[in-house]
N, CA, C and O atoms as a MOPAC input file, in Angstrom:
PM7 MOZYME 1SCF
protein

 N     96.03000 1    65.77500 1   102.18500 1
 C     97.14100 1    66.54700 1   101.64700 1
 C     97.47800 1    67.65600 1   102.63900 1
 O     96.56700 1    68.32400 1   103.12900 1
 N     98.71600 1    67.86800 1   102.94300 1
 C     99.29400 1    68.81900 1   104.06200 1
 C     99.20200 1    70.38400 1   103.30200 1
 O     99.08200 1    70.32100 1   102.07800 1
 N     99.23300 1    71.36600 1   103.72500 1
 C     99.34000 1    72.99200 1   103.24800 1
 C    100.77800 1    73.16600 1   104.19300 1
 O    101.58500 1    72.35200 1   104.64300 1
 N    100.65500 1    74.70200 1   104.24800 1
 C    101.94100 1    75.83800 1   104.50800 1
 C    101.37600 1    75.28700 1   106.05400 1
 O    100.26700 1    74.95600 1   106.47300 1
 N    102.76600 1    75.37600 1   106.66500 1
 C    102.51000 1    74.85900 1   108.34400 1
 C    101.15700 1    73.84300 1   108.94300 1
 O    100.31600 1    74.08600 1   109.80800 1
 N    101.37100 1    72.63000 1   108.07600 1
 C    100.77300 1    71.94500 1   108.47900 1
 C     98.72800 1    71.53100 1   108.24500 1
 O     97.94300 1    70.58400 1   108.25600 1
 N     98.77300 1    72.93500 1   108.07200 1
 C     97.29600 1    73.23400 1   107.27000 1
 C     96.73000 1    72.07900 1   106.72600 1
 O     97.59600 1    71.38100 1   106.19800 1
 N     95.85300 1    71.71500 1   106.67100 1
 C     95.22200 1    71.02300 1   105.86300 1
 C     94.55600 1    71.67900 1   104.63200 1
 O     93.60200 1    72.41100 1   104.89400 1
 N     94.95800 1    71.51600 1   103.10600 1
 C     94.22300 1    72.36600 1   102.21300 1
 C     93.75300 1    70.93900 1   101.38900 1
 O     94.53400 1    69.99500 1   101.27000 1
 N     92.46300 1    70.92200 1   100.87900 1
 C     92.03000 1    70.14300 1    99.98800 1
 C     92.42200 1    70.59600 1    98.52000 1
 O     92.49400 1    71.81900 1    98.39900 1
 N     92.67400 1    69.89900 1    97.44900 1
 C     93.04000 1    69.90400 1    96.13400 1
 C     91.56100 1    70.64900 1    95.47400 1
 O     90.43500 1    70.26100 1    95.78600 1
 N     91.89100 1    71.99900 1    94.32900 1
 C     91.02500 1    72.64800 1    93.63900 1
 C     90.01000 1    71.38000 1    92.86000 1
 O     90.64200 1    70.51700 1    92.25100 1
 N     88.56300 1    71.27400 1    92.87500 1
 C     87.87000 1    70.73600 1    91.66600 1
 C     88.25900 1    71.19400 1    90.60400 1
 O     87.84600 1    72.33300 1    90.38400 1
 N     88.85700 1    70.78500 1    89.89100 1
 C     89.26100 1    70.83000 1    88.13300 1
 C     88.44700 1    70.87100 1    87.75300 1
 O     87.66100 1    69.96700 1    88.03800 1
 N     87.98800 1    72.00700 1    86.76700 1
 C     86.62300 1    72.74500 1    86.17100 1
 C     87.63700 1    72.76200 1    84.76200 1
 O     88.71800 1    73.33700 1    84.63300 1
 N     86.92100 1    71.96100 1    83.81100 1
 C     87.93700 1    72.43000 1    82.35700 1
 C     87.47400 1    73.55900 1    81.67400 1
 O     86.30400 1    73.81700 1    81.39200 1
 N     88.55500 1    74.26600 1    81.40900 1
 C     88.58000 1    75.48500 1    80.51300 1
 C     87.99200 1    75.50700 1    79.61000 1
 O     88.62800 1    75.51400 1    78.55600 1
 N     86.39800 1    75.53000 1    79.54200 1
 C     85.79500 1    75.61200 1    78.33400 1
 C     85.88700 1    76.70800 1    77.40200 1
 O     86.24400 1    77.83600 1    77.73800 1
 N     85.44500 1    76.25100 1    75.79300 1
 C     85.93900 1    77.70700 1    75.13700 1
 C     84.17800 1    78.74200 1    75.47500 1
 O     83.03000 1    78.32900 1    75.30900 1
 N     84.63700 1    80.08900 1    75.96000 1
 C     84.17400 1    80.96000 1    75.99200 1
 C     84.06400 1    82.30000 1    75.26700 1
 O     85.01500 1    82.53200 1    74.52000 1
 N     82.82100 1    83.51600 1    75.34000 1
 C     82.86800 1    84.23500 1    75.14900 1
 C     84.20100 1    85.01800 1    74.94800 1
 O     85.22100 1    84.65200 1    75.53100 1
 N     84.18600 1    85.94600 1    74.23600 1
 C     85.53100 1    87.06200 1    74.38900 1
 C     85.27500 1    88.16200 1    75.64200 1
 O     86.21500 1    88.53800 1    76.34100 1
 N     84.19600 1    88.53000 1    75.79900 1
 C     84.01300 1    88.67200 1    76.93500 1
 C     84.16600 1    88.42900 1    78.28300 1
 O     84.58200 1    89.17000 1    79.17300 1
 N     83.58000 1    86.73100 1    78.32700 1
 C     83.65300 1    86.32300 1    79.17100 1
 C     85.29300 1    85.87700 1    79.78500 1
 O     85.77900 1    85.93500 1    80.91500 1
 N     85.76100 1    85.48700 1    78.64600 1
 C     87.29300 1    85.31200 1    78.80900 1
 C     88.35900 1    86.44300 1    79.06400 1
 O     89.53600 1    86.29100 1    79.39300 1
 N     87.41500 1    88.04800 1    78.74900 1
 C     88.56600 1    88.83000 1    78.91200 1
 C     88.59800 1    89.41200 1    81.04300 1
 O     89.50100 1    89.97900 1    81.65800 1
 N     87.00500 1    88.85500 1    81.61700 1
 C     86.73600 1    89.02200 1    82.79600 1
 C     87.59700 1    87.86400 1    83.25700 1
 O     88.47200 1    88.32800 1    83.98800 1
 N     87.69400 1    86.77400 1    83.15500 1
 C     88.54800 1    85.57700 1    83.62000 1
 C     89.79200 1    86.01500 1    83.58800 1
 O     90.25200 1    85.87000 1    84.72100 1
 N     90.55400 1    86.46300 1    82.89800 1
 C     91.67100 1    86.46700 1    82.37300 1
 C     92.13800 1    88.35600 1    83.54500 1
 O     93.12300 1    88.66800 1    84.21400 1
 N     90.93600 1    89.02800 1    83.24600 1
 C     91.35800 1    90.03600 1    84.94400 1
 C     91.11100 1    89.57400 1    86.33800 1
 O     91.71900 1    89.97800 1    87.33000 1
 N     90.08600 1    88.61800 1    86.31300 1
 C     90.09100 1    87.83300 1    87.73000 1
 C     91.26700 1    87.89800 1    88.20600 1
 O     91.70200 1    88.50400 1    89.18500 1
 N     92.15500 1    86.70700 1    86.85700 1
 C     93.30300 1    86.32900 1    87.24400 1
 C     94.56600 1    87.38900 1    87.47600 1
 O     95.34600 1    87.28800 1    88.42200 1
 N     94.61500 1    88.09900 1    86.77400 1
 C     95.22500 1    89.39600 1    87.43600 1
 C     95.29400 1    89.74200 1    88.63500 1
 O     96.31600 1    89.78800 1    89.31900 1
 N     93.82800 1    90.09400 1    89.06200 1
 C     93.72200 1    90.67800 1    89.84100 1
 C     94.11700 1    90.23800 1    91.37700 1
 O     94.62100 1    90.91000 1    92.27600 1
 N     93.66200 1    88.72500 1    91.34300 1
 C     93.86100 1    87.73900 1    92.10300 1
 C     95.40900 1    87.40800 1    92.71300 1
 O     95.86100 1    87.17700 1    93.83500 1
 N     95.92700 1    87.50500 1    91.44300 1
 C     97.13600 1    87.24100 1    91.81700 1
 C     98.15500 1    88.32100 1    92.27200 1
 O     99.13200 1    87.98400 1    92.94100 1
 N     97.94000 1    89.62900 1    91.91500 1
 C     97.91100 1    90.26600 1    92.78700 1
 C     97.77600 1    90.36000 1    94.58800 1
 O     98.47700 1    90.84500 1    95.47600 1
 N     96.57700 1    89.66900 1    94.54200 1
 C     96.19900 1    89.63700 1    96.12800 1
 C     96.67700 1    88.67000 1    96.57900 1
 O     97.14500 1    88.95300 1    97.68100 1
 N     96.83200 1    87.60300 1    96.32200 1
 C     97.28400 1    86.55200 1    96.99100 1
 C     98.92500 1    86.86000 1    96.99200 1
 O     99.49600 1    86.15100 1    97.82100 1
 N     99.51800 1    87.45300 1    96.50200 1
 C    101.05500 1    87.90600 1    96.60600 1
 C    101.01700 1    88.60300 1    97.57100 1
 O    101.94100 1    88.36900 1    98.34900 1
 N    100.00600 1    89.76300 1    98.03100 1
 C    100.19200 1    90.75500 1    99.20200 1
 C     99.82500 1    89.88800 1   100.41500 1
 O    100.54500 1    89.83300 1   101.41200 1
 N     98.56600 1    89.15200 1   100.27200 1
 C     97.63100 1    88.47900 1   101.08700 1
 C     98.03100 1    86.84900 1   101.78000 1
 O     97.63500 1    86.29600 1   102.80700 1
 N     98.91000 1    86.44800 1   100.78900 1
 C     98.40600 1    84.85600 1   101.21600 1
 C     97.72400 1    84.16600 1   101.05600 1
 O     96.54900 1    84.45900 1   101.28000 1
 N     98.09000 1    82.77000 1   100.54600 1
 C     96.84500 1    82.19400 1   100.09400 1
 C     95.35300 1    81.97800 1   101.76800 1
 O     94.20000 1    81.61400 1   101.54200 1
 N     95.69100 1    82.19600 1   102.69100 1
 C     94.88200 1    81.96300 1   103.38100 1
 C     94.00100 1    83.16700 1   103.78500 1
 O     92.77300 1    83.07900 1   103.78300 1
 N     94.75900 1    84.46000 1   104.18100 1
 C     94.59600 1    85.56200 1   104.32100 1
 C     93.75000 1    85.83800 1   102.92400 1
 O     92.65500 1    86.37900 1   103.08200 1
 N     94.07000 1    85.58300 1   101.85200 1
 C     93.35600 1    86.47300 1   100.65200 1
 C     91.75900 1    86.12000 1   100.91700 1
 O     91.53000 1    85.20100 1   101.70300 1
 N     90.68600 1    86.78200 1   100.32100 1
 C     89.40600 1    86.61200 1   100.43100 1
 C     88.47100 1    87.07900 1    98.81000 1
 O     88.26400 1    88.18300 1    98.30700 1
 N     88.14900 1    85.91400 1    98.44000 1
 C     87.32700 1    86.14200 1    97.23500 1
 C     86.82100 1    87.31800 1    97.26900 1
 O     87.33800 1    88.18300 1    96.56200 1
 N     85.72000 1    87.63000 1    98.07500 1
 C     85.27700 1    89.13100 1    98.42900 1
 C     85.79100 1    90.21000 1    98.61600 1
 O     85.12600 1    91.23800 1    98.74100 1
 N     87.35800 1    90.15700 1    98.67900 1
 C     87.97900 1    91.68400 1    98.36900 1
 C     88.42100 1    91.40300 1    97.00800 1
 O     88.94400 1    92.41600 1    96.54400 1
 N     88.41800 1    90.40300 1    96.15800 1
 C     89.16800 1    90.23500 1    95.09600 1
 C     87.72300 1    90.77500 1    94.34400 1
 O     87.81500 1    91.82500 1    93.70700 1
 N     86.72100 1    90.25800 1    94.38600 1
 C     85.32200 1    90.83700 1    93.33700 1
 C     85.52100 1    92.52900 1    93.64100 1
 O     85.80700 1    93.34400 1    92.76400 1
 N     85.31400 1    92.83200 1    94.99700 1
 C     85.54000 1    94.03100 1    95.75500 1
 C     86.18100 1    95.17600 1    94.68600 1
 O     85.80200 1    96.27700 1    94.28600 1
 N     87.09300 1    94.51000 1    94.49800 1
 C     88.34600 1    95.34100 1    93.79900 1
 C     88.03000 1    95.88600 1    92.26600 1
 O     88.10600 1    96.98500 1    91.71900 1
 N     87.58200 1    94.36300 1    91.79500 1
 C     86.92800 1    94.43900 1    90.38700 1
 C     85.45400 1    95.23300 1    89.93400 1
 O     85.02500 1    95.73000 1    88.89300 1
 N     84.99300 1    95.06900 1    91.20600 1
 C     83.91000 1    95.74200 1    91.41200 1
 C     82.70700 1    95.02400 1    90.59300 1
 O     81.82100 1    95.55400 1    89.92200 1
 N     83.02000 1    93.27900 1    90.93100 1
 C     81.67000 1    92.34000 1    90.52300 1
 C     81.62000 1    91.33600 1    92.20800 1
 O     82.32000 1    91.07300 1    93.18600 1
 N     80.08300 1    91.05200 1    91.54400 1
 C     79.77800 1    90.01400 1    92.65400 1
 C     80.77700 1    88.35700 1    93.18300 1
 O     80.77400 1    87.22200 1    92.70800 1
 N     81.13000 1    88.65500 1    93.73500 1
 C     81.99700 1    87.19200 1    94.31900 1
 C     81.48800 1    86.08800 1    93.67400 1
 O     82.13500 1    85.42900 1    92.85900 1
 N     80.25700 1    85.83800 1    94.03300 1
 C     79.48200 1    84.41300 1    93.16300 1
 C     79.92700 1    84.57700 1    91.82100 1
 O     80.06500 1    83.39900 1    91.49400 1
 N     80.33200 1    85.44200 1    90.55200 1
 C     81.35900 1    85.50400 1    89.62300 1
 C     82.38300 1    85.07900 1    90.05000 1
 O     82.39500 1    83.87200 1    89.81100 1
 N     83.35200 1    85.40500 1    90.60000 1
 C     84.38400 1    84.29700 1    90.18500 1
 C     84.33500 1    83.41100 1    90.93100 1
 O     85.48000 1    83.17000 1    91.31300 1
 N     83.13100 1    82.31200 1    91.67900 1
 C     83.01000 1    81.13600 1    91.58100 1
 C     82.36400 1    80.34600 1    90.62200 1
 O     82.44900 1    79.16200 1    90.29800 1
 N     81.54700 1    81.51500 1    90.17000 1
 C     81.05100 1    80.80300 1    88.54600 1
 C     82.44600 1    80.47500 1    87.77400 1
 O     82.73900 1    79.36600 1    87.32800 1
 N     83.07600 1    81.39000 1    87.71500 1
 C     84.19700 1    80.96200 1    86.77200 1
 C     85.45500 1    79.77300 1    87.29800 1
 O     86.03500 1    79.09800 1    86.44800 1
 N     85.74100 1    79.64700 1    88.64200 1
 C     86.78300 1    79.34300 1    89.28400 1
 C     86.37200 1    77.99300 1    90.30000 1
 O     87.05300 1    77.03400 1    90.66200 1
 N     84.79400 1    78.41600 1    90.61100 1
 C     84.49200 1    76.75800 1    91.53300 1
 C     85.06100 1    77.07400 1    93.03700 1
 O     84.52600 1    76.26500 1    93.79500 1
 N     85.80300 1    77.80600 1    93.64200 1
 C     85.77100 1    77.69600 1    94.79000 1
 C     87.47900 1    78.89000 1    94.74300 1
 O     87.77400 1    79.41800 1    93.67100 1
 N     88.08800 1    79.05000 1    95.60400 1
 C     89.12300 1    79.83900 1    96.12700 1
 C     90.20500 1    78.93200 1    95.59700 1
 O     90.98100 1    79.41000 1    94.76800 1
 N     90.33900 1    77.74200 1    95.96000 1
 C     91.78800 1    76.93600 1    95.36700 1
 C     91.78400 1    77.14000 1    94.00500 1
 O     92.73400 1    77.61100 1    93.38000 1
 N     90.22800 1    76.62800 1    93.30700 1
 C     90.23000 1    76.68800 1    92.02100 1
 C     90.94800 1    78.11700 1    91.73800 1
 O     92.06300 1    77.93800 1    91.24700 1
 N     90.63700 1    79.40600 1    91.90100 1
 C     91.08700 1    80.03200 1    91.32500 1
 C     92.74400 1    80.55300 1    91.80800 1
 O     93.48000 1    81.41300 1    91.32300 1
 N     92.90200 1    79.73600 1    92.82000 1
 C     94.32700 1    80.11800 1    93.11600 1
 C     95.14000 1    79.16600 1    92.32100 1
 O     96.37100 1    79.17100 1    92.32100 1
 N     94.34100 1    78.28900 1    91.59500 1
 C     95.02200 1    76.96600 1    90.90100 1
 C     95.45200 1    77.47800 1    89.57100 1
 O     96.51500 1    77.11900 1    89.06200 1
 N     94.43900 1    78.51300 1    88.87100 1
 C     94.86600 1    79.51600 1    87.50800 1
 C     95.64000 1    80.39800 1    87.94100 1
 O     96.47000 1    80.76400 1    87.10800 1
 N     95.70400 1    81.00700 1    89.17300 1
 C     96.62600 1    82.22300 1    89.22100 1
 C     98.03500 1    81.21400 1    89.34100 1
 O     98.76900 1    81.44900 1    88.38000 1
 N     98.36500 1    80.60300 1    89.87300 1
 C     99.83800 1    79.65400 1    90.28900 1
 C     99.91500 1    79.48500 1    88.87700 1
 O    100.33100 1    80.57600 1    88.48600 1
 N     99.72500 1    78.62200 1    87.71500 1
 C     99.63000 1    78.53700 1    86.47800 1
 C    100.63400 1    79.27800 1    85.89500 1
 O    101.84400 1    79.08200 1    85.78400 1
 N    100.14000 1    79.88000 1    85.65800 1
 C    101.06100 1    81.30300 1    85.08200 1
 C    101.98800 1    81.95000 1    85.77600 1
 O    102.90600 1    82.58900 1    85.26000 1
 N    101.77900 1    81.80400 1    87.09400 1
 C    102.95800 1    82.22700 1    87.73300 1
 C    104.29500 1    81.46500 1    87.38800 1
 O    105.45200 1    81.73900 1    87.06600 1
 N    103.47200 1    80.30500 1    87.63900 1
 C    105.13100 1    79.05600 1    87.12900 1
 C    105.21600 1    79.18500 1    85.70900 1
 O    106.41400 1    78.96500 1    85.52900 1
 N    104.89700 1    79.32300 1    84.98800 1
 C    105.30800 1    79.42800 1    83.88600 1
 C    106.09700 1    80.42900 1    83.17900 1
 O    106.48000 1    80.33600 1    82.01200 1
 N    106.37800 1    81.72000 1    84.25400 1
 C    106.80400 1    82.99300 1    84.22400 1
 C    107.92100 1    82.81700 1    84.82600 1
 O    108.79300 1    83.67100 1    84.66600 1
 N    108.18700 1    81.62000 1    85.70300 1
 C    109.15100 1    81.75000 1    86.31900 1
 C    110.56500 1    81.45100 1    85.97600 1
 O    111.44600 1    81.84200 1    86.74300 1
 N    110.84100 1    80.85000 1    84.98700 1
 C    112.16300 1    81.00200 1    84.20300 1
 C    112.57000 1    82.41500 1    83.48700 1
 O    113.68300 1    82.81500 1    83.14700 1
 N    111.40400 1    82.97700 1    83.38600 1
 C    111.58700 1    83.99000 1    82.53800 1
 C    112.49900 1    85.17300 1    83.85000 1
 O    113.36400 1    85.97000 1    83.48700 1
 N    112.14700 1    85.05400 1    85.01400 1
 C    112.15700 1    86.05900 1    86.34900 1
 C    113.82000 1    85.21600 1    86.47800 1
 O    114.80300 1    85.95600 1    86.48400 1
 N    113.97300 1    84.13600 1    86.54600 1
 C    115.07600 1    83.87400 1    86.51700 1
 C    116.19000 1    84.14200 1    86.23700 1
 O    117.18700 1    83.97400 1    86.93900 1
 N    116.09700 1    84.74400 1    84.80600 1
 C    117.34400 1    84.96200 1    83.96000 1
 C    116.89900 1    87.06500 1    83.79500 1
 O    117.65700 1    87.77900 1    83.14000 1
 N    116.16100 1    87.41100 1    84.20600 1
 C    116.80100 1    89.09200 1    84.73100 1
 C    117.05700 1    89.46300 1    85.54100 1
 O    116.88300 1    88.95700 1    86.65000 1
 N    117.69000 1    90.73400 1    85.23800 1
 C    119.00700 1    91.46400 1    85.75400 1
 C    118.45700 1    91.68000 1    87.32800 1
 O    117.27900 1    91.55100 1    87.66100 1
 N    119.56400 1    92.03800 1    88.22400 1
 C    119.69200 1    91.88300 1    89.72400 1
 C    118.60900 1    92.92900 1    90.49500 1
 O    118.05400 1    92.86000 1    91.59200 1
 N    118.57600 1    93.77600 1    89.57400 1
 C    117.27200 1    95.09900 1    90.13900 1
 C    116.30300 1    94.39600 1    90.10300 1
 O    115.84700 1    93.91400 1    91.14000 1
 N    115.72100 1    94.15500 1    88.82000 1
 C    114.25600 1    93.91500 1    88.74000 1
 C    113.77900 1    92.25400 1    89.49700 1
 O    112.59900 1    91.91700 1    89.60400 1
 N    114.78900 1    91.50400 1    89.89300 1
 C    114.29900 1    90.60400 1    90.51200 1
 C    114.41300 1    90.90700 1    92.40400 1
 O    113.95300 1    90.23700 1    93.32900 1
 N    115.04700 1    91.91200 1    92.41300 1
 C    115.06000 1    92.53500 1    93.84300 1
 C    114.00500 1    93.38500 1    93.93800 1
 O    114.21000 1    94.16800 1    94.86500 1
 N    112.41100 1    93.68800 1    93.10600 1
 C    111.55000 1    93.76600 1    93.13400 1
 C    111.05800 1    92.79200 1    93.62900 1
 O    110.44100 1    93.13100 1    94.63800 1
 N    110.96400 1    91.00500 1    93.32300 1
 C    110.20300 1    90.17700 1    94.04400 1
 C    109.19100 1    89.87300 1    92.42400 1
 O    108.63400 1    90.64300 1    91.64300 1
 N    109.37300 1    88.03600 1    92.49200 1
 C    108.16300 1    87.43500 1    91.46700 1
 C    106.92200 1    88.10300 1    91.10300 1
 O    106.62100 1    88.39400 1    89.94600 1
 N    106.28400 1    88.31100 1    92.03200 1
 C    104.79100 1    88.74300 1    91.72800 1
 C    104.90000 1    90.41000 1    91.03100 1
 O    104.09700 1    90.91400 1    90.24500 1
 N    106.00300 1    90.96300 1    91.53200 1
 C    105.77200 1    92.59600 1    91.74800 1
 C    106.25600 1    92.69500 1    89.81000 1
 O    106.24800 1    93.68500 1    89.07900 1
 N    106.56000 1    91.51900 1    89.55000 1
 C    107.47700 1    91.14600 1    88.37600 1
 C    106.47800 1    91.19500 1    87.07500 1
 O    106.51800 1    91.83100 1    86.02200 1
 N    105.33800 1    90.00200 1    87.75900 1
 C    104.54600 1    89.47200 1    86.81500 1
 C    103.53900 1    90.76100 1    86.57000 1
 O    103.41200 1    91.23200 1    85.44000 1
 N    102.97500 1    91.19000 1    87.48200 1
 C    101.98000 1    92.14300 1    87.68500 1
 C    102.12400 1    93.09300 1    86.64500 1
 O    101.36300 1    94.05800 1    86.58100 1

């Protein structure tokens, strides 16, 4: 499978969403925040699990417990992004001259 300029990126292992803690789901659910965040400033290549724990201020091996690897979790942050994206569609000319991510965030 080809990436952005040619890249070679392999497809995320699909880890199914098991039901979890409330806890545990409310740390998943800021991963993904947080993440997506970074990968909007960063790039998916540029971004680095280790500033994303960094940030959160947990160990990296967390969100591969939760996520399985970097695609995996860039595979939940995209998720929701597309699914937001009709919504970014249909507002007004300012707030989308902010930019998608700056939107979702």
């Amino acid at each position: 499978m080809g990436g952005v300029a040619g890249n070679p990126v392999s497809s995320p292992r699909y880890q199914p969403h098991l039901a979890q803690r409330p806890r545990s789901e409310a740390k998943r659910s800021r991963i993904v925040e947080i993440a997506m965040q970074h990968f909007a400033e960063q790039g998916y290549y540029s971004a680095r699990v280790g500033d994303i724990a960094a940030a959160m201020g947990i160990a990296k091996g967390s969100i591969f417990q939760h996520f399985g690897s970097k695609g995996g979790l860039f595979f939940e942050v995209y998720k929701p992004a597309v699914r937001s994206f009709p919504k970014y569609l249909d507002t007004p000319a300012e707030v989308k001259d902010r930019g998608f991510f700056e939107v979702l965030c």
